[in-house]
N, C-alpha and C positions, 0 to 999 in steps of 0.2 A: 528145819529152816531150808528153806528153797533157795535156790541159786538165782542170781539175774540170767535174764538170757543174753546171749551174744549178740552181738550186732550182726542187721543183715550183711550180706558180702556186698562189694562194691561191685553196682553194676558192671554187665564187660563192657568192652570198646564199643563191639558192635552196637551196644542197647545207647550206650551215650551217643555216641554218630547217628542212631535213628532218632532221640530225643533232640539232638540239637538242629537237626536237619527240620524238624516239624516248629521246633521253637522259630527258627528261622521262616519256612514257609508262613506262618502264623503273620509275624511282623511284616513279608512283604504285602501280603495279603492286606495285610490293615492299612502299610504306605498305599499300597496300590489303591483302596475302597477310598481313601482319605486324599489321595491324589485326581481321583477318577469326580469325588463330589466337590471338591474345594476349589474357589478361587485363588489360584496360588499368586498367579503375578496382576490381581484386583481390575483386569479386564473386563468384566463381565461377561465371562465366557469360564463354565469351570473344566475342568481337565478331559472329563471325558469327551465334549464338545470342542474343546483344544488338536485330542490325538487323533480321535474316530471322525470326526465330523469334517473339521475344516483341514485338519492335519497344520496347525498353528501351532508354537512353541510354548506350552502350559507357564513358563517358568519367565516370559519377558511375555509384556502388555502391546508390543510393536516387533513379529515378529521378521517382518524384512527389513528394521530399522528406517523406514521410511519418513518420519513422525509423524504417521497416522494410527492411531491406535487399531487392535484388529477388530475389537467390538465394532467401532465407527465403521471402517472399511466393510467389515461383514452388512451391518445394516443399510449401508449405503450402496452396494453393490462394488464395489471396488476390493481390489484383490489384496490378502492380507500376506502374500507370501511372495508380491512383486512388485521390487520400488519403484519400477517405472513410472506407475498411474500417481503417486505425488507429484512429477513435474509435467503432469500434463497439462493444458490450457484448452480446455473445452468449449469455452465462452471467447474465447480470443482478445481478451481485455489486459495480457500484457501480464498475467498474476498466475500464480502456478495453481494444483489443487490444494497442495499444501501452504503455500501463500494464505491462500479463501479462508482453511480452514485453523489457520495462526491468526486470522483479521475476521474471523466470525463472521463470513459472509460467504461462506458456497454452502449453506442451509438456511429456509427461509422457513420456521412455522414447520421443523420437521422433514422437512424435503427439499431435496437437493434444489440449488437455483440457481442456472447457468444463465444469470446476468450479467452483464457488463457493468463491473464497479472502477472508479478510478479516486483515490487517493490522496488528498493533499495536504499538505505541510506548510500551513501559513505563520510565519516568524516575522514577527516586524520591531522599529526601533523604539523606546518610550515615546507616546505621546505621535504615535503615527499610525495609529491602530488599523486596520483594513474595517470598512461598513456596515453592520452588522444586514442591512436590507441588501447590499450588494452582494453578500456569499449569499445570501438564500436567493437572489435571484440567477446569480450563478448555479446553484443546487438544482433548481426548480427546471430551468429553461436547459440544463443538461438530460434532464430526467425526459423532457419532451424529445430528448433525443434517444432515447433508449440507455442511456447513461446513468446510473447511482454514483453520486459525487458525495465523498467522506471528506468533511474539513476538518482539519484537528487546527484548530488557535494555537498556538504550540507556546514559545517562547515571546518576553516581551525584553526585547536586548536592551540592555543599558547603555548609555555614552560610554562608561566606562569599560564595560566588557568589549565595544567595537575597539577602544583604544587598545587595550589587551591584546588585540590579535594584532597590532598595526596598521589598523586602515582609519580614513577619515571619518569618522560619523557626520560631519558637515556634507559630504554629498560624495558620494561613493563612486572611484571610478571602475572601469570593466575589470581591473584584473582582481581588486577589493573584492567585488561580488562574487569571483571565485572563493576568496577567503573568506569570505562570509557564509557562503554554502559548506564549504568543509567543515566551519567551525560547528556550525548550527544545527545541519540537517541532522533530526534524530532515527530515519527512514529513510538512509538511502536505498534499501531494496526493494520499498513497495510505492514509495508516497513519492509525487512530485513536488517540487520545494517551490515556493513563492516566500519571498521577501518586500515588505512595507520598509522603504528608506527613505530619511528625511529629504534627502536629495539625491540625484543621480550626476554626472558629468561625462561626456565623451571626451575621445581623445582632441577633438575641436573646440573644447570648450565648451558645445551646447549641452543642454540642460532637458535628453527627452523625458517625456510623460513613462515610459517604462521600456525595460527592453525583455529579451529572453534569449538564452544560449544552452550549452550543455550544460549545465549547473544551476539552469531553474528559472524562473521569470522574476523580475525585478519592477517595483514602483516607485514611483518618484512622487510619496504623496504629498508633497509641501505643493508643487506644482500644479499638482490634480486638484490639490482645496484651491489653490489660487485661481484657477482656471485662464492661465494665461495664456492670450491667444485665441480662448474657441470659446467666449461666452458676446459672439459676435451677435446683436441684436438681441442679447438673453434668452435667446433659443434654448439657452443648456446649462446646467449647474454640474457642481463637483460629484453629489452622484451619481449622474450620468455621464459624466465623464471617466469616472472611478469605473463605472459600469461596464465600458467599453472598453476600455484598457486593460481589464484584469481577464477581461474575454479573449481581445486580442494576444494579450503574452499569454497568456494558460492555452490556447490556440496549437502556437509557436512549439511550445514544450509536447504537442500533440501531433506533432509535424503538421500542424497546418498552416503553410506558406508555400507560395511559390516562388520561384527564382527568374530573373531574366536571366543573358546568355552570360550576364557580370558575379554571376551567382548572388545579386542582390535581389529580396522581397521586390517583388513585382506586386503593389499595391492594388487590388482590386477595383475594377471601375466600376462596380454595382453600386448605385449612389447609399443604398441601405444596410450595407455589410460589414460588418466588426471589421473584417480585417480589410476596410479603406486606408489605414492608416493613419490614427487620431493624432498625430502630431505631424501632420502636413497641411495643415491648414492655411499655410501662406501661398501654400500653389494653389490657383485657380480651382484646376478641377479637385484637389482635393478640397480646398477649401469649399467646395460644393457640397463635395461629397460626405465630409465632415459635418456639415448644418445638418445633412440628413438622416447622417444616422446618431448623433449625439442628441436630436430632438426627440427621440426616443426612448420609451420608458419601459421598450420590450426590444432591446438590438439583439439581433441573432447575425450569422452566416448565411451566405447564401450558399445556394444549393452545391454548387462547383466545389466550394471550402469545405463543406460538412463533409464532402465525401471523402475528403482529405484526414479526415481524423483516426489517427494508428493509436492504438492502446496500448501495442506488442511492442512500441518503441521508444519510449515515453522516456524524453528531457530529462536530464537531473536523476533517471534512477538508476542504478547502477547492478546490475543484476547479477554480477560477479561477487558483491559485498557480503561479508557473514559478517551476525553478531558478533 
């Protein structure tokens, strides 16, 4: 009868320290192989192109936290390891590159497109809707300006919701339309705000066709359908009226005005120019001026005013605002 054998001896120290040392080398080898091909933070950039190539952070998709991704930045030429080129403004239209690329507009068809886009945020009261042929002629006759104009319709305010904040919904005066803007605007950092109210009131009592301040342009559209005042000889109806007016205050919010020495709008004497002044019609010259450009069914700026349009400064937006 034969005997069992004994058990081998337990390896020494030394042998276990070389076995676990190579167990180890094995494992980082495999992190390493497994790191080197894998998409770890779904960038579309995997590790080896992360550390070797661009020397971008494998383990976050935006490595200077910019919120530009670093795929995008790589393909786009832009640096993925400095936050600087998100707030740049290439196009000078008032919008950062990271702006462009939160509003899907600094790439056109795959390639970068340093155009000039501007924003807007149109809110009005039930049953005072802005035209739907007056934003696209808005749209169109800004684009002849080298201009891409985004209208968002936005909100349709109820009586009750203006009550809610405490202003008049019967006819709004200036400091209302500030509380109207704070209440409404869903954009203040990219979009400039326009409001459609049933009525507007100054502090005289009159009744203008629209105004425009730091909180956005303002209509008066009960007034506008009415055409009181400027449908002298039926020369003009409410959408051409509407037409010029939303040019005029969308203008304003663009810095385009000038001031006399009273720092009031100094009315333009081009007898054809939006910014004549559509509710000065009872003065002479304007009232001239007014047949002239309200009979049209293509009003632009003249030349002197276009040049006046700032993108970089734009009414109503607020470029301090975060989410």
């Amino acid at each position: 009868m034969s005997l069992p054998l004994p058990p081998p001896p337990p390896p020494s120290r030394k042998k276990r320290n070389v076995l676990l040392l190579a167990s180890s080398l094995i494992i980082i080898m495999a992190l390493f192989v497994l790191l080197i091909e894998v998409d770890i933070d779904s960038d579309g950039l995997n590790g080896y192109e992360e550390m070797f190539i661009y020397g971008t952070n494998p383990f976050t998709s935006d490595s200077d936290g910019d919120g530009l991704p670093d795929r995008w930045e790589i393909n786009y030429g832009f640096n993925p390891k400095n936050a600087y080129d998100a707030s740049k403004d290439p196009d000078y239209d008032g919008l950062t590159n990271l702006q462009e690329y939160q509003l899907g507009t600094i790439t056109r068809d795959g390639i970068l497109s340093y155009q000039k886009d501007l924003f807007v945020e149109i809110d009005y009261m039930s049953g005072y809707a802005p035209s739907a042929t007056v934003i696209n002629y808005f749209v169109s006759y800004y684009r002849e300006l080298g201009i891409t104009v985004h209208v968002s319709i936005d909100d349709d305010v109820s009586w009750n919701q203006l009550t809610a904040i405490d202003v008049s919904p019967d006819s709004l005066t200036f400091s209302e339309c500030y509380t109207v803007e704070q209440a409404f605007h869903d954009n203040p950092s990219t979009h400039v705000y326009v409001f459609y109210a049933k009525a507007l009131r100054d502090s005289d009592g009159n009744e203008p066709l629209g105004w425009a301040s730091e909180f956005g342009a303002f209509m008066n559209k009960e007034k506008i359908n009415s055409n009181e005042g400027l449908s002298v000889l039926w020369l003009t109806d409410r959408l051409r009226t509407e037409r010029v007016v939303l040019l005029h205050e969308i203008g304003h919010t663009l810095n385009v005005i000038i001031r006399n020495q009273q720092g009031e709008e100094d009315y333009c004497s081009n007898l054809g120019c939006i910014m004549a002044g559509a509710d000065k019609w009872w003065d002479i010259f304007g009232g001239i001026s007014q047949l002239a450009v309200l009979h049209s069914d293509t009003p632009q700026y003249c030349n002197e005013h276009v040049k006046l349009i700032d993108l970089r400064n734009k009414w109503s937006v607020d470029e301090s605002w975060k989410p």
